[in-house]
PAPA-656398 format. One record per residue: x, y, z of N, C-alpha, C in turn. Coordinates in steps of 0.2 Angstrom, whole numbers, padded with zeros to 4 digits, always signed. Layout:
residues N
XYZXYZXYZ;...
END
This chain:
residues 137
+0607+0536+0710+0608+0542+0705+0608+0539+0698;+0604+0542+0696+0604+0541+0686+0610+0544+0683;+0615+0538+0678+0619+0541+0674+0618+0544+0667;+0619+0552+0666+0616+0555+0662+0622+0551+0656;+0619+0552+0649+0626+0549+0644+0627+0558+0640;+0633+0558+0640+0634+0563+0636+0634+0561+0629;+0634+0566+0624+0634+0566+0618+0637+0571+0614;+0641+0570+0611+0646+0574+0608+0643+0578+0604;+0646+0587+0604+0644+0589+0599+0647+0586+0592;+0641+0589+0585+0644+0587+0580+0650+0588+0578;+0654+0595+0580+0659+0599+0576+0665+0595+0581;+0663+0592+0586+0667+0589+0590+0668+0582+0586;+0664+0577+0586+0665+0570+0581+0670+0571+0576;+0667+0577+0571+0672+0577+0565+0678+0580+0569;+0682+0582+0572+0688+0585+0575+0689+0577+0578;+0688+0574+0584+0691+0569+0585+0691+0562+0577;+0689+0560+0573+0688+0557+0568+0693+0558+0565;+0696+0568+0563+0701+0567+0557+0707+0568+0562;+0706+0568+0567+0714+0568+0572+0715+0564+0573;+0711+0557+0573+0713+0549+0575+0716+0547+0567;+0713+0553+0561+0715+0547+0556+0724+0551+0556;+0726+0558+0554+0731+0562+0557+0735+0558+0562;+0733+0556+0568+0737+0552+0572+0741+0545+0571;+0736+0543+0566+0737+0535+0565+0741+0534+0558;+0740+0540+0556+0744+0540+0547+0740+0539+0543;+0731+0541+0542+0729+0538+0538+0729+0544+0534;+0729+0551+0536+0731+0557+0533+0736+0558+0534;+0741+0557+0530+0749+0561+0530+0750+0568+0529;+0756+0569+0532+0758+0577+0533+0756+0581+0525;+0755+0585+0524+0754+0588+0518+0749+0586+0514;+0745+0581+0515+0740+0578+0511+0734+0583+0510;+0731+0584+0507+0723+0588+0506+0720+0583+0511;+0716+0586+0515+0709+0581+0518+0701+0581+0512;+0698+0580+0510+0693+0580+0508+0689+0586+0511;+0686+0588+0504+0682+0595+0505+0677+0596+0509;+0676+0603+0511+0670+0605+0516+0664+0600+0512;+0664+0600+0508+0657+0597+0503+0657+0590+0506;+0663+0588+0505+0663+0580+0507+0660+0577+0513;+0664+0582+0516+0664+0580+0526+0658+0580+0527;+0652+0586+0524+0648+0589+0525+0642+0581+0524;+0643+0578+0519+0641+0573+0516+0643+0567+0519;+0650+0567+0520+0653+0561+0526+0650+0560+0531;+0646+0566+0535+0645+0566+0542+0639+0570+0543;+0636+0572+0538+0628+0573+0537+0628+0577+0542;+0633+0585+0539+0632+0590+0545+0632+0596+0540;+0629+0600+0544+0629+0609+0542+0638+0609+0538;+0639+0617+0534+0645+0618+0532+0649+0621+0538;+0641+0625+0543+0646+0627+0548+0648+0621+0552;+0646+0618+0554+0650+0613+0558+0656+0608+0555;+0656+0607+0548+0662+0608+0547+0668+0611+0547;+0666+0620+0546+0671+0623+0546+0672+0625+0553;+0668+0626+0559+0669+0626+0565+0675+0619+0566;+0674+0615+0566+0679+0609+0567+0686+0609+0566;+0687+0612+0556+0694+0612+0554+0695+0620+0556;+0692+0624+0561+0696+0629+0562+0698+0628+0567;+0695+0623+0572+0697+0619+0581+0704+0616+0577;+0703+0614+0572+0708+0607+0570+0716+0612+0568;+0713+0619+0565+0719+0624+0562+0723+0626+0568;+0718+0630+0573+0721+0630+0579+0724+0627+0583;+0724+0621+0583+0727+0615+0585+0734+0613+0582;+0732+0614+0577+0739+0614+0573+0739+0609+0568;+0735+0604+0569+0733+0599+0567+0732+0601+0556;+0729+0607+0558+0727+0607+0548+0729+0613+0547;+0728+0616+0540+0732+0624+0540+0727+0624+0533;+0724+0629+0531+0719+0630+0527+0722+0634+0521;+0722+0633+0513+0725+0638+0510+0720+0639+0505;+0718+0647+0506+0712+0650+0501+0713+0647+0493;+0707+0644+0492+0707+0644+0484+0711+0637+0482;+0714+0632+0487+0717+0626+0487+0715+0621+0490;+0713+0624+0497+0709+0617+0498+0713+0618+0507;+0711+0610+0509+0714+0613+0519+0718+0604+0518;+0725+0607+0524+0730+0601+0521+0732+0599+0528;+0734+0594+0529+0739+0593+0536+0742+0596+0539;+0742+0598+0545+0749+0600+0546+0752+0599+0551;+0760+0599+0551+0763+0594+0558+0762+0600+0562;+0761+0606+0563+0764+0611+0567+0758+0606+0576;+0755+0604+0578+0753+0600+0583+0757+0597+0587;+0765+0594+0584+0769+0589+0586+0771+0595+0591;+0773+0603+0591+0776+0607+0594+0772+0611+0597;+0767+0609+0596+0760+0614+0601+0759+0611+0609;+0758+0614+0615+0754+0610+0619+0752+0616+0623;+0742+0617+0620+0741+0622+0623+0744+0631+0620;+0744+0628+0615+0747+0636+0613+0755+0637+0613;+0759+0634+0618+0767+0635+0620+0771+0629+0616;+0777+0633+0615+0780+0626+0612+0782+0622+0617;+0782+0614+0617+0781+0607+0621+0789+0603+0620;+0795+0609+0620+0802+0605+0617+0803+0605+0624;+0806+0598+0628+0809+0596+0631+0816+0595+0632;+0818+0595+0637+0828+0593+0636+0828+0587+0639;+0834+0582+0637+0835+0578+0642+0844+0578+0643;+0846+0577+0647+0853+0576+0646+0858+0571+0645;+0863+0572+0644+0867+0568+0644+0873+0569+0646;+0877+0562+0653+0884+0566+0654+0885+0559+0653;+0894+0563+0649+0898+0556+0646+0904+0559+0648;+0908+0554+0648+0916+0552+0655+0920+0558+0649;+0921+0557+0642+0925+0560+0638+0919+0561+0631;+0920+0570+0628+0916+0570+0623+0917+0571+0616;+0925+0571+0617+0929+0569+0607+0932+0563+0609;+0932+0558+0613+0935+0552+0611+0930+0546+0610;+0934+0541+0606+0932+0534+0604+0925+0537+0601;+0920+0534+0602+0911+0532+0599+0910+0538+0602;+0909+0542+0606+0905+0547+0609+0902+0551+0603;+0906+0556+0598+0904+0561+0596+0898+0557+0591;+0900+0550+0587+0895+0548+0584+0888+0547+0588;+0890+0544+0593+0884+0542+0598+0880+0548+0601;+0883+0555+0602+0879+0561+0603+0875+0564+0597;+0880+0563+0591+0877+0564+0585+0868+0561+0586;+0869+0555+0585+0864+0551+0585+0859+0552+0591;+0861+0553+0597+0856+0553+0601+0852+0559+0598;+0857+0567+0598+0854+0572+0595+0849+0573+0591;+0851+0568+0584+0846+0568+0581+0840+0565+0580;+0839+0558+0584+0833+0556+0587+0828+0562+0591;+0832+0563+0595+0828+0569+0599+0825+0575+0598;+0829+0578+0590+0827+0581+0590+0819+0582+0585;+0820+0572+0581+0812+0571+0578+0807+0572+0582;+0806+0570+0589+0802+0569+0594+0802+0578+0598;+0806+0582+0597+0804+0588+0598+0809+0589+0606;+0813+0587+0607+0816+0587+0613+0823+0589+0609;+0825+0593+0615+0833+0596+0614+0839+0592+0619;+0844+0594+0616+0851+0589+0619+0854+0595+0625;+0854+0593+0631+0859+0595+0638+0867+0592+0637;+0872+0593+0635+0877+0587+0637+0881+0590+0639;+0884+0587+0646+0891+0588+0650+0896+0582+0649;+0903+0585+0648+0908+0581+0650+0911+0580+0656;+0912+0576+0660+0915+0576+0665+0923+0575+0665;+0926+0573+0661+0932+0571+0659+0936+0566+0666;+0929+0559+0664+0931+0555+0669+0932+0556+0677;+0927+0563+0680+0930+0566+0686+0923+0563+0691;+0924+0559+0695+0919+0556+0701+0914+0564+0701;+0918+0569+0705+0915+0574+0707+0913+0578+0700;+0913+0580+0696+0910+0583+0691+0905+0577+0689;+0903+0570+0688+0897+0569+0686+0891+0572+0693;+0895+0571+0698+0888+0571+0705+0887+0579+0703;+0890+0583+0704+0890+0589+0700+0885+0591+0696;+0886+0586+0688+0881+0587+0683+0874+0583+0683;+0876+0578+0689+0868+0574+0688+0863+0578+0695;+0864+0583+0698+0858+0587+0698+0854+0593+0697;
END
């Protein structure tokens, strides 16, 4: 059997192209991307398929368009999957949760977690065998 080769639509190219650069940090959060005129020129397409692209790219969350300004990055992607927001929990159970290093160590796990989009579970067990077997299912 013949392997047929797909080929991407255009409006497709330019959406994967300015997500890798988006992804990789070659467009930063807030940054203007280059105008419809540009891309149109970059990519030797129609304007609609430029603008079909940055509105796949808007609704992805990827870009946000401001009339009369121009169309700019946007983080809101980090919190998208598929339309629902994508925040996970993870947990933590710690023996005691006001003594020694813990509350700074919760601090900090929390705030890690919550760049990456994930929220903090935590239980104390107050040193108790049967309250962690408790918490860990």
């Amino acid at each position: 059997m013949k392997e047929v080769d797909y080929v991407k639509p255009k409006y497709q190219v330019i959406i994967d192209d300015i997500k890798s650069h988006i992804l990789s940090g070659t467009y930063s959060i807030g940054e203007q991307i280059p105008t419809e005129s540009a891309l149109q020129d970059s990519y030797n397409v129609s304007r609609q398929t430029v603008r079909k692209a940055i509105l796949e790219l808007s609704n992805e969350g990827f870009l946000r368009s401001e009339k009369g300004s121009g169309t700019y990055v946007s983080n809101q992607y980090r919190s998208r999957s598929g339309g629902h927001t994508s925040k996970k929990t993870i947990g933590v159970i710690t023996t005691y949760i006001s003594d020694y290093i813990f509350p700074s160590i919760i601090r900090g796990i929390e705030s890690r977690l919550n760049e990456d989009n994930y929220s903090l579970l935590l239980a104390s067990t107050n040193n108790d065998v049967a309250q962690e077997k408790k918490h860990s299912k």
